[in-house]
FIZANU-374715 format. One line per 4 residues: number of its first residue (from 0); for each residue y, x, z of N, C-alpha, C. Coordinates in Angstrom, 1 decimal. Each point is the difference from the previous one (the first is absolute). Example, Ala and Ser with C-alpha at 12.3 -4.5 7.8 and 13.67 -1.06 7.14 Angstrom:
0 = -5.7/13.2/7.8/1.2/-0.9/0.0/1.2/0.9/0.0 ~ 1.1/-0.4/-0.7/1.1/0.9/0.0/1.1/-0.8/0.8 .
***
This chain:
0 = 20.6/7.5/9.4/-1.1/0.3/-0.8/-1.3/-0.4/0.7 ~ 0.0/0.5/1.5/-1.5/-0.1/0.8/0.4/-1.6/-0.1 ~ 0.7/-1.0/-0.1/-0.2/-1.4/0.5/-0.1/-0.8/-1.2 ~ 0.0/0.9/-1.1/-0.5/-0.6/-1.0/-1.0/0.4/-1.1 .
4 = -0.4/1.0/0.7/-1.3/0.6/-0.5/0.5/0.8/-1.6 ~ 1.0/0.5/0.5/0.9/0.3/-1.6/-0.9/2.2/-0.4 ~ -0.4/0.0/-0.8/-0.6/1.1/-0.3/1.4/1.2/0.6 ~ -0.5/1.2/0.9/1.5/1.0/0.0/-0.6/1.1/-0.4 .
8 = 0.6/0.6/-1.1/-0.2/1.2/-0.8/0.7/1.1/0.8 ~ -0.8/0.8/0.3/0.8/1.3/1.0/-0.4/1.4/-1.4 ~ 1.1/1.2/0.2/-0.1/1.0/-1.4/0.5/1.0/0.7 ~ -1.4/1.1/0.2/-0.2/1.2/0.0/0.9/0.9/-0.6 .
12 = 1.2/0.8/0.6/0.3/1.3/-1.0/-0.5/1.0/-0.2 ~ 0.1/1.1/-1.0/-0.2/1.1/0.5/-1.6/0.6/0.1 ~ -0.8/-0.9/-0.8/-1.5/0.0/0.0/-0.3/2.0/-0.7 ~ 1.2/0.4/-0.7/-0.5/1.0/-0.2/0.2/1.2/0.7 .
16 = 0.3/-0.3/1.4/0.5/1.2/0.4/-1.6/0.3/1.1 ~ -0.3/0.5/1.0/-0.6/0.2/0.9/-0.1/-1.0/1.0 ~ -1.2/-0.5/0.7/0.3/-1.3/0.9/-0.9/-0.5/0.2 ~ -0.2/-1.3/0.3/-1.3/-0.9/0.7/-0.7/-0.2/-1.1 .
20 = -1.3/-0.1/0.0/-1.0/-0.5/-0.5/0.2/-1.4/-0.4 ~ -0.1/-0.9/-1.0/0.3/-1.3/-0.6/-0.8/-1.0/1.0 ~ -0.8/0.4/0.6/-1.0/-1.0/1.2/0.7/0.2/1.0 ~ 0.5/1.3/0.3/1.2/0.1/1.6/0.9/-0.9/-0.1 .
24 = 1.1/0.4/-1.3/1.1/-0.9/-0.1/-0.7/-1.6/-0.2 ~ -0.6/-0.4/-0.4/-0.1/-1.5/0.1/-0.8/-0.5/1.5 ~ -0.5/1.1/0.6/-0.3/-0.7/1.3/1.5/0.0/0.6 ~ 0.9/0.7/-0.2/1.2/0.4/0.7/1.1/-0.9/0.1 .
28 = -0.7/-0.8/-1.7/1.3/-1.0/-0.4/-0.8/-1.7/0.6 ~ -1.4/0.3/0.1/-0.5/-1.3/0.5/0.2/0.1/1.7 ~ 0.0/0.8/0.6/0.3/-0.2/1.4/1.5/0.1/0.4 ~ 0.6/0.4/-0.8/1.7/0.1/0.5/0.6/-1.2/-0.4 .
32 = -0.2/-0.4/-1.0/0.8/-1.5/-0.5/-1.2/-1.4/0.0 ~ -1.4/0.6/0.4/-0.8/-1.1/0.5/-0.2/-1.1/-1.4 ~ -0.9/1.3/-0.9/0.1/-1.0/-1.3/-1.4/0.9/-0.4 ~ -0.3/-1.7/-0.7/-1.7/0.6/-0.8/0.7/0.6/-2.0 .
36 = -0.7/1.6/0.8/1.0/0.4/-1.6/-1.3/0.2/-0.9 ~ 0.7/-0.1/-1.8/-0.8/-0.1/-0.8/0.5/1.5/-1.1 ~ -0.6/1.2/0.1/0.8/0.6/-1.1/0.0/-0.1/-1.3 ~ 1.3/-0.1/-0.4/-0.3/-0.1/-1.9/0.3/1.4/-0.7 .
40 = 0.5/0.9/0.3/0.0/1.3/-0.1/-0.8/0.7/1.1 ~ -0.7/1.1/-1.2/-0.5/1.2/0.4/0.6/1.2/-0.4 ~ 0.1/0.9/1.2/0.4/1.6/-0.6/-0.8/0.6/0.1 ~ 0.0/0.9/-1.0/-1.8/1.1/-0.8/0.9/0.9/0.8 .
44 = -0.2/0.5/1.3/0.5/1.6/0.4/1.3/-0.4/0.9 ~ 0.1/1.3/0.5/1.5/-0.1/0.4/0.6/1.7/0.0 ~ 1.4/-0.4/0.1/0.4/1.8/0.0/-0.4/0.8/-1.1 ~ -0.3/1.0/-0.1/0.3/0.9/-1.1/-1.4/-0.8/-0.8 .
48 = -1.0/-0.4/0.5/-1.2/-0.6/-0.5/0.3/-1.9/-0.6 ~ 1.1/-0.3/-0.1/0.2/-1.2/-0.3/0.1/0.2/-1.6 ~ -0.8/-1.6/-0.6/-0.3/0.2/-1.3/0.3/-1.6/-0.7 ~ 0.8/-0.9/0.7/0.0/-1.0/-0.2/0.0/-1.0/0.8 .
52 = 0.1/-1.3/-0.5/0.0/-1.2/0.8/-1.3/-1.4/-0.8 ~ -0.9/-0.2/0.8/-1.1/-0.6/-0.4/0.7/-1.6/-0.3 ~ 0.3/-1.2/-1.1/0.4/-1.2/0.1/-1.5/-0.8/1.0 ~ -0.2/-0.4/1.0/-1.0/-0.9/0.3/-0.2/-1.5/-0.7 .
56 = 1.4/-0.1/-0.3/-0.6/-1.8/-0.3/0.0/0.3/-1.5 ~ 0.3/0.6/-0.4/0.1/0.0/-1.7/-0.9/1.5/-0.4 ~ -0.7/0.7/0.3/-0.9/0.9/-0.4/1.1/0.9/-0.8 ~ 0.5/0.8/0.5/1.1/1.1/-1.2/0.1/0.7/1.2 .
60 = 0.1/1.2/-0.9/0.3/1.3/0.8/1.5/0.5/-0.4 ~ 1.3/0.6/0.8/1.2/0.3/0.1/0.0/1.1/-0.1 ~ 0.5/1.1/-0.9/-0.4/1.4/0.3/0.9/0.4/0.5 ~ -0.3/1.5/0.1/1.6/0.9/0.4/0.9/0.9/-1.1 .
64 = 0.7/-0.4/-0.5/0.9/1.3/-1.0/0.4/1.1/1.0 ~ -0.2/1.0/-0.4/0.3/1.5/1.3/0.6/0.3/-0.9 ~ 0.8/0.3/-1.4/0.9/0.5/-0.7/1.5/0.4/0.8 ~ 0.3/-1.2/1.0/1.3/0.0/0.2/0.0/-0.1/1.5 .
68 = -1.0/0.7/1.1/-0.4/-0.3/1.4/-1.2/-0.9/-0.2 ~ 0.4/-1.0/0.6/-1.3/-1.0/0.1/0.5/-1.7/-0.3 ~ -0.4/-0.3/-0.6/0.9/-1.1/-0.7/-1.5/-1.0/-0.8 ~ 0.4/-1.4/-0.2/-0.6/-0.9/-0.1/-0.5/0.2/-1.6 .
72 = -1.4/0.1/-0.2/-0.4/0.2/-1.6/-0.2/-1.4/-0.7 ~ -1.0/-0.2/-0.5/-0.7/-1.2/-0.8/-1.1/-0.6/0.5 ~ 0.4/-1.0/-0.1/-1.4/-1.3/0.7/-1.4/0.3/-1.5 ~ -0.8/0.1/0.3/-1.2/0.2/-0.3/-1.3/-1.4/0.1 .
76 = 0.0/-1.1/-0.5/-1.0/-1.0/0.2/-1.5/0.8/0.1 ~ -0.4/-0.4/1.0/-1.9/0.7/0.4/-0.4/-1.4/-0.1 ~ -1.8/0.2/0.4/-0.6/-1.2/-0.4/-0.3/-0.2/1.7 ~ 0.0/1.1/0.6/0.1/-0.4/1.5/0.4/1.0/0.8 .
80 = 0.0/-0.1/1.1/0.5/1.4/1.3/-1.3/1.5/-0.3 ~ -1.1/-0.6/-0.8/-1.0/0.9/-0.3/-0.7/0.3/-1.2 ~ 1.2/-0.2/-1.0/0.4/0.3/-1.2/-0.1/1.5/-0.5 ~ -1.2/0.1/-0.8/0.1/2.2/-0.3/0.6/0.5/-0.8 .
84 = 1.2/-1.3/-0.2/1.4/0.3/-0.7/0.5/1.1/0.7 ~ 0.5/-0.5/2.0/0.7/0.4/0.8/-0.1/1.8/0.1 ~ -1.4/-0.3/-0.1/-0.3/1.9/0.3/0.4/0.5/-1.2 ~ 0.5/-0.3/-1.8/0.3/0.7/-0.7/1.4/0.4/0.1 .
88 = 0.9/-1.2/1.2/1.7/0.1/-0.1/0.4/1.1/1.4 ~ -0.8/-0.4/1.1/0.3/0.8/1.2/-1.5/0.9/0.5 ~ 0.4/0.7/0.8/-1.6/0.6/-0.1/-0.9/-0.7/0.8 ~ -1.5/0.4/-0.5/-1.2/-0.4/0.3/0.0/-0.4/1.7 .
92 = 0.5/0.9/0.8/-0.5/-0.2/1.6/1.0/-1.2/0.4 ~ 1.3/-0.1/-0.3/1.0/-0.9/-0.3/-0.7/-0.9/0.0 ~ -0.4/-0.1/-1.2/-0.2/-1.4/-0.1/-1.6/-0.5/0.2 ~ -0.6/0.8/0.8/-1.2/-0.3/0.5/0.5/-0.7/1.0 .
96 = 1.2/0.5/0.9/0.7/-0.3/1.6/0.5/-0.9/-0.4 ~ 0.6/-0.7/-1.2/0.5/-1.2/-0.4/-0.7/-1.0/0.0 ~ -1.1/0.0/-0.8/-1.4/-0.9/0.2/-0.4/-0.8/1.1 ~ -0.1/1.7/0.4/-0.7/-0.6/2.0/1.1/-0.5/0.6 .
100 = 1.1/0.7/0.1/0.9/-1.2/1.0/1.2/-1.3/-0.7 ~ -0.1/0.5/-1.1/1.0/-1.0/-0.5/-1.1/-1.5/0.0 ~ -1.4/0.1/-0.1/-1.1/-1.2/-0.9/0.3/-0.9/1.6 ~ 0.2/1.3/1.3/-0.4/-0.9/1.5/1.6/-1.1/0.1 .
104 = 0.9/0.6/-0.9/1.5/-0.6/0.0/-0.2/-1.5/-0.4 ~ -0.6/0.3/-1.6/-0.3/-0.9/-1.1/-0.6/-1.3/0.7 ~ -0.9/0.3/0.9/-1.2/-1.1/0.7/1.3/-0.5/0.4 ~ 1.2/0.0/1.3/0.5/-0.2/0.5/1.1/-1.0/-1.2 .
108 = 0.3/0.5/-1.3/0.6/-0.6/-0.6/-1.0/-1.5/-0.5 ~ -1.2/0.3/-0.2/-0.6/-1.0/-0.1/-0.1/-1.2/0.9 ~ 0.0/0.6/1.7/-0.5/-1.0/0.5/1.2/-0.6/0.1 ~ 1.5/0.9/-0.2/1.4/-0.9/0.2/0.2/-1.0/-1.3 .
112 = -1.3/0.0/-0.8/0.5/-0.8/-1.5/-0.6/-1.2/0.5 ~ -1.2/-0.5/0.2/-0.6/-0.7/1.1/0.3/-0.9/0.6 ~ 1.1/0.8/1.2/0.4/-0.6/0.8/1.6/-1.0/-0.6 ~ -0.1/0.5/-0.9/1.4/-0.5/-0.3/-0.3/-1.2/-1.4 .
116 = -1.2/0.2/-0.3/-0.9/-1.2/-0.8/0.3/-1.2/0.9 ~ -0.6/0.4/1.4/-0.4/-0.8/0.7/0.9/-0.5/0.5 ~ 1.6/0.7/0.4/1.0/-0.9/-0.1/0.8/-0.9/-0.9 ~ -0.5/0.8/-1.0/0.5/-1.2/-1.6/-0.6/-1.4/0.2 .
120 = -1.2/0.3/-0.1/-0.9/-1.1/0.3/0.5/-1.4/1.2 ~ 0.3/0.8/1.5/0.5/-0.7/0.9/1.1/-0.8/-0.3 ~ 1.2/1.0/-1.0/1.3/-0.7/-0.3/-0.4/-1.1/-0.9 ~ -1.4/0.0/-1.1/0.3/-0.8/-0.7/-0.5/-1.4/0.7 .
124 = -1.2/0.2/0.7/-0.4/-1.0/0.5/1.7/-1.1/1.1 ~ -0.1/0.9/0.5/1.7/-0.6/0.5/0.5/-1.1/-0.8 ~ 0.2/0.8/-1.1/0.7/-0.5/-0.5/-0.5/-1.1/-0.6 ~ -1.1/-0.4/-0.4/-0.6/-1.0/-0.6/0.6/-1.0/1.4 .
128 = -0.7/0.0/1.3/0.1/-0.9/1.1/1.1/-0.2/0.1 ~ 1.0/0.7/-0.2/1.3/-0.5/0.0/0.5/-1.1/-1.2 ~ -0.4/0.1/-1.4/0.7/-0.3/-0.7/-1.0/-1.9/-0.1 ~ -1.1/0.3/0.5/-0.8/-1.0/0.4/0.1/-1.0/1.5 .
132 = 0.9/0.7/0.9/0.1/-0.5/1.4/0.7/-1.4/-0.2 ~ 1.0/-0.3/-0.8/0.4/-1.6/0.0/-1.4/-1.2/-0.1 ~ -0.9/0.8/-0.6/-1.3/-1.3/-0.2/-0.8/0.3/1.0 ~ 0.3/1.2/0.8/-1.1/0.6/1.4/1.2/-1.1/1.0 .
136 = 0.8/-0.1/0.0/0.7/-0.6/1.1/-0.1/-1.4/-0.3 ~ 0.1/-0.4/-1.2/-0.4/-2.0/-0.4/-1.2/-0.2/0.6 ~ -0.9/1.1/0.1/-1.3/-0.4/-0.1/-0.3/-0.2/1.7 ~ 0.7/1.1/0.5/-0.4/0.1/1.4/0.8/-1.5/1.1 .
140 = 1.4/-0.4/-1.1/0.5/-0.8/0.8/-1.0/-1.3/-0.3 ~ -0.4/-0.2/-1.4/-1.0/-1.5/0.0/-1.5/-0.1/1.1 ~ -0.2/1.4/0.3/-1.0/-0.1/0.7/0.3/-0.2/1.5 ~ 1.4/0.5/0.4/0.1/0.2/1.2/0.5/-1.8/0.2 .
144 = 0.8/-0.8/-1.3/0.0/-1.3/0.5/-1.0/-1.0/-0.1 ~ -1.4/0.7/-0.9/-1.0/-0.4/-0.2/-1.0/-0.3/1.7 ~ 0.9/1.1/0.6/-1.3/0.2/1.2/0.6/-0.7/1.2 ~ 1.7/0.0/-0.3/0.5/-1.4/0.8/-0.2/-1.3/0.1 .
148 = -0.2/-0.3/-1.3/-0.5/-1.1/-0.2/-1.3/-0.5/0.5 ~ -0.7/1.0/-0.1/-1.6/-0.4/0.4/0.0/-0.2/1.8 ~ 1.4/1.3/0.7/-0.5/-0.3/1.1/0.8/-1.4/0.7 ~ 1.0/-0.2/-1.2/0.6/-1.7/0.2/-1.0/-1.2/0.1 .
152 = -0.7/0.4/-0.8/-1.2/-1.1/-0.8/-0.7/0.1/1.5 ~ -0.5/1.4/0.4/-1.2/-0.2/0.9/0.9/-0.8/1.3 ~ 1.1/0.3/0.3/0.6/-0.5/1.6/0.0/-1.5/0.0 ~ 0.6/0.0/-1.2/0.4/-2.2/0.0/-1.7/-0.2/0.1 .
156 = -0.9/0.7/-0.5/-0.9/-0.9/0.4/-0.5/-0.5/0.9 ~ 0.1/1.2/0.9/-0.3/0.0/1.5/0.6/-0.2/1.3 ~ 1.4/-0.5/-0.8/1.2/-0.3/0.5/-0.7/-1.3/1.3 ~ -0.1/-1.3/-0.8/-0.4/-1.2/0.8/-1.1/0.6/1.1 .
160 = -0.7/0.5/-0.3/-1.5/0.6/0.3/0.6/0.8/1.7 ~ 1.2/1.1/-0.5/0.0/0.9/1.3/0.9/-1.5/0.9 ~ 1.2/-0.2/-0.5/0.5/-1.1/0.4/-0.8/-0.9/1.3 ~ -0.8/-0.4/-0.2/-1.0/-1.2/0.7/-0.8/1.2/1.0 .
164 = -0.1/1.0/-0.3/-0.9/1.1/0.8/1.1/0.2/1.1 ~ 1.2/0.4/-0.2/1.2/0.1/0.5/0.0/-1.1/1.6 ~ 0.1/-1.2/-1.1/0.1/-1.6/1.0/-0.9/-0.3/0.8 ~ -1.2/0.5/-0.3/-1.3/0.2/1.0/0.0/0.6/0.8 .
168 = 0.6/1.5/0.0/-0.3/0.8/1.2/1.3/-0.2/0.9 ~ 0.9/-0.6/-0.8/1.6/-0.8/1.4/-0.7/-0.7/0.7 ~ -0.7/-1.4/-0.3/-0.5/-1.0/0.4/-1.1/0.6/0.9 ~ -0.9/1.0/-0.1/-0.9/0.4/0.9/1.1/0.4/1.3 .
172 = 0.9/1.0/-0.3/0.6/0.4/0.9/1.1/-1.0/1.3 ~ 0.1/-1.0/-0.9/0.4/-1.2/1.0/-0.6/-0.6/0.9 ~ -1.6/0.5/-0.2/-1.1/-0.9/1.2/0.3/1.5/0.7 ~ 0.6/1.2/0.1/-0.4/0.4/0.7/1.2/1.3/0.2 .
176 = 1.4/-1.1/0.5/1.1/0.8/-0.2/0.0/1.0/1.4 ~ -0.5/0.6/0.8/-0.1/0.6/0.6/-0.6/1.5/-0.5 ~ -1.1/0.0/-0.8/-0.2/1.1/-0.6/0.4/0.6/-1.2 ~ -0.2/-1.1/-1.3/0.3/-0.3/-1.1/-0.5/1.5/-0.4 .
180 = -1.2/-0.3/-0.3/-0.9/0.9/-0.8/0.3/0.4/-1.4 ~ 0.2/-1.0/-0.5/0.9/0.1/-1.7/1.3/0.4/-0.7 ~ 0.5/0.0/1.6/1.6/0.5/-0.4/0.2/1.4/-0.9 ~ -1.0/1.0/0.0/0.5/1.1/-0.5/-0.2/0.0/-1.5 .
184 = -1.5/-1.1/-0.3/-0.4/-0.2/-1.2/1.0/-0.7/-0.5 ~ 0.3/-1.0/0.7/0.9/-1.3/-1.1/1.5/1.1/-0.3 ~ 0.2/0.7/1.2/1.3/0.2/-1.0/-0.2/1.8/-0.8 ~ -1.2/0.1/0.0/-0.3/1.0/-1.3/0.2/-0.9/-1.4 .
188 = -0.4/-0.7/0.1/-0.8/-1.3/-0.8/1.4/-0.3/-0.8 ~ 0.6/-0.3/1.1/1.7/-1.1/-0.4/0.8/0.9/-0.9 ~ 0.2/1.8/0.6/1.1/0.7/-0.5/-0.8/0.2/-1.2 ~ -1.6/0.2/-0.9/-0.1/0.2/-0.9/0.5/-0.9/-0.9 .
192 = 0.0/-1.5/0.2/0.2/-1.1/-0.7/1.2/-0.1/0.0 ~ 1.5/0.6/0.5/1.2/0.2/0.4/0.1/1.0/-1.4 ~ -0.6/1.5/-0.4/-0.1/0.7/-0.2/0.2/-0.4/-1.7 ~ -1.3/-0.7/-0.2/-0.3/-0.9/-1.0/1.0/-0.8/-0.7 .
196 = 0.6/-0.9/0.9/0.7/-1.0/-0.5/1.5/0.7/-0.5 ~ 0.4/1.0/1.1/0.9/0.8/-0.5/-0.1/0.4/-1.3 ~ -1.3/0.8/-0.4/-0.2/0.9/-1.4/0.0/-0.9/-1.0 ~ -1.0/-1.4/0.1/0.6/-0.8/-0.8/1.0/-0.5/-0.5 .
200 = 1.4/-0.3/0.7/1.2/-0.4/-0.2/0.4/1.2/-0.8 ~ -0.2/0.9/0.7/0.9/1.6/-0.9/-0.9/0.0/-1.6 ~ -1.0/-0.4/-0.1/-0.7/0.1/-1.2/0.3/-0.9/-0.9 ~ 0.7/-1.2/0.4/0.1/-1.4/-0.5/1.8/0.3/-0.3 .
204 = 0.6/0.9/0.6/1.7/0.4/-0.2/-0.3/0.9/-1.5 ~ -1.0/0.7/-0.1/0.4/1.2/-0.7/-0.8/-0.3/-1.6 .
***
């Protein structure tokens, strides 16, 4: 999942009994498994004071049936986490503590909607360059033989030109074969033109 950036859903049990604060447990679950967590549930309370489960990404409240212990009631659509619906279903302080900490949850669901915009976006662009890369690769090879060509064009011209430059600085070195001052030039000179003649033949095969 980490090498493919694959979303991993981790699930809380037991939110109604007595226990960590919903900002403990998610610091607990982002440093132990080393993940940036987004909550999509909220719990209004815990322990004898639990009154539900807040939906984050879809705005509904989960209640509690106490008829038979404590047992899962009816989803409730709100217009938000600070809906003065909430305070007619669970009580007022409840859901004042719902507000304040579930809204700091919510940010966090937002900024994970965001970010995952922003990898939609990435995949789609991909995907464009991909399904477009046969004409990104024609294009790169006409240029890359476009720019061989030019440096073909430029060598032969100057081919005769270094040639005779070559023959001059032998000929100097013959009046003066004891030192031969040009030897290092002429045969810089020679292995380019060696160099050359080579690339051309291979360009002239292919």
């Amino acid at each position: 999942c980490r090498l493919r950036n694959v979303p991993i859903v981790t699930f809380i049990n037991k939110v109604d009994r007595e226990g960590l604060s919903p900002f403990a447990l998610l610091d607990e679950v982002a440093e132990t498994l080393q993940l940036d967590v987004s909550p999509q549930n909220w719990p209004t309370g815990m322990g004898g004071l639990f009154h539900g489960l807040y939906d984050l990404r879809r705005n509904r409240l989960l209640t509690v049936d106490r008829s038979e212990g404590t047992a899962p009631g009816e989803w409730i659509d709100c217009a938000g986490i600070d809906d003065p619906k909430i305070a007619e279903i669970i009580p007022a302080d409840a859901a004042e503590h719902l507000a304040e900490e579930g809204g700091q949850g919510q940010k966090l669901v937002g900024q994970i909607k965001e970010e995952m915009k922003s990898i939609h976006d990435l995949c789609e662009q991909a995907q464009s360059i991909r399904i477009a890369f046969p004409q990104i690769d024609y294009l790169a090879k006409v240029h890359r033989n476009f720019e061989a060509t030019r440096a073909m064009q430029a060598g032969l011209d100057s081919f005769d030109k270094d040639c005779q430059l070559v023959q001059r600085l032998l000929e100097q070195d013959e009046q003066d074969m004891e030192q031969q001052p040009n030897l290092l030039e002429a045969h810089m000179r020679l292995t380019r033109l060696r160099d050359f003649r080579d690339e051309a033949l291979d360009q002239i095969r292919k």
